[in-house]
N, C-alpha and C positions, 0 to 999 in steps of 0.2 A: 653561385651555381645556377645556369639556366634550367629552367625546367620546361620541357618538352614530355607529350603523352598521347597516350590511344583512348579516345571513347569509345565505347559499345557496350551490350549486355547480350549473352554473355561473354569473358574474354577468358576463360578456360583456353580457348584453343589456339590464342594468339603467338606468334613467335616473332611480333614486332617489336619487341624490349630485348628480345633477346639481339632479334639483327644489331639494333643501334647499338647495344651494347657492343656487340664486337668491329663494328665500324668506328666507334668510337677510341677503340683500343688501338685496331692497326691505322688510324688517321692522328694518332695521339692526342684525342680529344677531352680535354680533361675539367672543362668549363661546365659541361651539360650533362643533365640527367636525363632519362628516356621512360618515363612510366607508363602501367596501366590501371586505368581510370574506369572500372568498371560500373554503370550507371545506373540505377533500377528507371529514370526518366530524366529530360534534361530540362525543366524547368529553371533552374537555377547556376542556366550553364556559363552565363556572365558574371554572376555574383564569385562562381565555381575558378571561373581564370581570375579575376581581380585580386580575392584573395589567397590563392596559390600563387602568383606573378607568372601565369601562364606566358609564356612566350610564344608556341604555337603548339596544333597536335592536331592529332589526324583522327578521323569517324569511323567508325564500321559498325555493320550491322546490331539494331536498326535505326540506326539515326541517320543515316547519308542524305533522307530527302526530309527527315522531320528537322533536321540543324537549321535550315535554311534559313524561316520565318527569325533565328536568333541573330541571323548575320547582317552586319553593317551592308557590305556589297562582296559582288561574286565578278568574276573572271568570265572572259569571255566563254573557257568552255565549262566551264563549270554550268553558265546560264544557259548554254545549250544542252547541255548533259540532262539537268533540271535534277543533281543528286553533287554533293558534295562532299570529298575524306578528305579533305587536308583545310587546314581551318589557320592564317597568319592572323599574328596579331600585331597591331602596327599604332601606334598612338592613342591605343585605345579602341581602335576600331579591327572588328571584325570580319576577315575578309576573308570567304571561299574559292579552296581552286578544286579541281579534278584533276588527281594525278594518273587516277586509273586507267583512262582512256588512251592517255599517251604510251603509257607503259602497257596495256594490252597491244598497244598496236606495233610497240619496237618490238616487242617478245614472240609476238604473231608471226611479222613478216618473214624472217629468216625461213619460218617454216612452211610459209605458203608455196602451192606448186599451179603450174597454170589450170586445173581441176577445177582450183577451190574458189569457185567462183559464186557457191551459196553457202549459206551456213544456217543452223536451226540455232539458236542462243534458247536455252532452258531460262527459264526462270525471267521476272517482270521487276525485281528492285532496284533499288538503286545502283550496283555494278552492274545488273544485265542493262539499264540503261548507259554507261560508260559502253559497256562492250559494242551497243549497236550505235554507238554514234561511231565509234572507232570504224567499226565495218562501211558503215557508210562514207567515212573517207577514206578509206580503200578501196571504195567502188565495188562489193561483196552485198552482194543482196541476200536477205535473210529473213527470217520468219521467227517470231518470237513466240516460247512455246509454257503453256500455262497448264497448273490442274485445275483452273476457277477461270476458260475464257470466255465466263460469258460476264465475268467482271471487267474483265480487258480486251475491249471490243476491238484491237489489232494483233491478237494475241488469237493460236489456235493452240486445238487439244491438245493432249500425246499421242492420240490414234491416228490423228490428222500426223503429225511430224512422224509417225510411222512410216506411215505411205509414201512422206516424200525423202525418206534416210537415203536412196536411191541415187538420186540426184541433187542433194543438200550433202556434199560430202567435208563439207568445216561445222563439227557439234563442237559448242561452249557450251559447257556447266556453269552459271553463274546465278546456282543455287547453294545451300547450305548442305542441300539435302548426300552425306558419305561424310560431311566433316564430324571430326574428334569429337564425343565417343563415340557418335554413332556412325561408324565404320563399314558397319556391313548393310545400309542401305544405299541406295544407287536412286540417283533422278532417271534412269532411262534402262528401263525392261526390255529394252527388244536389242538385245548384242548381235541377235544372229543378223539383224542386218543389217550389221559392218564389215567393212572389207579391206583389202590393202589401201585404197585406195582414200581410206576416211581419215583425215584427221581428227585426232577428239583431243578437245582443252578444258583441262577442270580447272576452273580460279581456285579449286581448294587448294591449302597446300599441307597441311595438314591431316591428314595423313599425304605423304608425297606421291601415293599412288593409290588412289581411292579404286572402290571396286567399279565404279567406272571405267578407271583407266586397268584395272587387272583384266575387267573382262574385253574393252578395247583393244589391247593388246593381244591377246589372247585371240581373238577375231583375225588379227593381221593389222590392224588398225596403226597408225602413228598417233603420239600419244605427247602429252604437253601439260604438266603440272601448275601449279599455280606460285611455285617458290618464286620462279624468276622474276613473274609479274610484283610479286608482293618488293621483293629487294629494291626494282627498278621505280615502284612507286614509292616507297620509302624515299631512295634517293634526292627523288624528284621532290618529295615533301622538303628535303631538309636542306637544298637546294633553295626554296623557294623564302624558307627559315631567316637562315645564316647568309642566303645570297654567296654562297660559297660552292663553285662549281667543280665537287669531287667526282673525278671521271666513273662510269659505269663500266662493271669489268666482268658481268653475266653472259 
C-alpha cells in the first residue's frame, strides 16, 4: 500500500483525506492510502517519510515556507512562489512543487469579468504568496493586505485596503481567519463596501461559506469558495505523485 498524506498543525479542518478517499473509490484506486499527519513541528520530517515509506504529501498551514530548508530541490514555481504544499519523493530525494498557484488561477479565471483588473489578497503566508504570483500571471494587480504591515514592508493595513475596496474589485481571503471552529469571525469588517460588482474568494473551504462570503453575498457580491481550489490542487498533487493524468472535472 502506498502511502500518501497532509502535513500541518492544526488538521481538524482538513477534508483532504476525505477527497482522496473518494477519488480513489470512483478512479478504482486500491494501492494507496491518503492520511493526516498532523505535526506539533517538522524537525524530523525526513526521518518521518523514511520510516513510514512516505511516497509523497502535501503542506499546509504552517509549514508551506518553513518545509523548504528540509527539501532536496524545488520546481520552477514553487522557487518563485518561495512557499511549498506538495512535497514528491523520488529516490530518496526531496522535491517541492506548488500546486496552489496553478489551481488558484484555473479556478479564478472562469470567473473573472473585464472589471477585475485589481484585487486586495488578505493575508501575507504562504498561499497568499501562491495567490499573488497567480495574479501577477494574469496580469491583475493587487495589494497585499496585513494586520502587522509594518512587518511586511509591501504589505498595507486594513484601513488602507478599505479606501481602495472601490476600485480593487477581486478580494482573496488567503487567511485562516472564518475557518472551522472559528466560523463566525471574518478577515474583512467593512461588507458595506461591496457591491455587485465585487468578486470575493475565500481559499477556506471549510466552512463552504464563511461569513465572508455570507456577508459578501449579501452585499450583492459574487462569491467563490475554496472547495474547488483545494480538489484542483489535490489533483495536481497526485498527478505529480503517480504521473497519472486523472482528468479535472470541477
Amino acid at each position: 500500500m502506498k502511502q500518501y498524506g497532509l502535513i500541518g498543525n492544526p488538521l481538524s479542518h482538513s477534508w483532504s483525506q476525505r477527497w482522496f478517499e473518494q477519488m480513489f473509490a470512483r478512479e478504482g484506486i486500491g494501492y494507496a492510502r491518503y492520511c493526516l499527519y498532523e505535526m506539533p513541528n517538522i524537525e524530523g520530517l525526513r526521518q518521518w517519510v523514511a520510516e513510514n515509506d512516505i511516497r509523497g504529501f502535501n503542506v499546509t498551514i504552517p509549514y508551506k515556507e518553513a518545509v523548504i530548508p528540509y527539501l532536496d530541490e524545488l520546481d520552477r514555481t514553487a522557487t518563485a512562489v518561495g512557499a511549498v504544499n506538495c512535497v514528491e519523493v523520488s529516490a530518496g530525494q526531496l522535491i517541492g512543487h506548488n500546486t496552489d498557484a496553478p489551481a488558484f488561477s484555473s479556478t479564478l479565471k472562469p470567473l473573472l469579468q473585464p472589471h477585475h483588473t485589481r484585487a486586495l489578497v488578505l493575508g501575507t503566508g504562504g498561499v497568499a504568496h501562491a495567490v499573488v504570483y497567480a495574479l501577477g500571471e494574469l496580469g491583475i494587480d493587487f495589494k497585499q493586505v496585513s494586520r502587522q504591515p509594518e512587518k511586511h514592508p509591501r504589505a498595507i493595513g486594513y484601513p488602507e485596503a478599505a479606501r481602495l475596496a472601490s476600485n480593487h474589485l477581486l478580494i482573496v481571503n488567503a487567511t485562516p481567519v472564518g475557518m472551522y471552529p472559528h466560523v463566525e469571525e471574518t478577515p474583512w469588517q467593512d461588507s458595506h463596501l461591496l457591491g455587485p460588482q465585487h468578486l470575493c474568494y475565500d481559499l477556506i473551504y471549510n466552512p463552504t461559506e464563511t461569513r465572508f462570503l455570507r456577508e459578501a453575498t449579501a452585499a450583492g457580491a459574487r462569491t467563490c469558495c475554496g472547495l474547488a481550489m483545494l480538489e484542483r490542487q489535490a489533483l495536481l498533487s497526485w498527478n505529480i505523485w503517480e504521473k497519472q493524468d486523472i482528468s479535472y472535472s470541477g
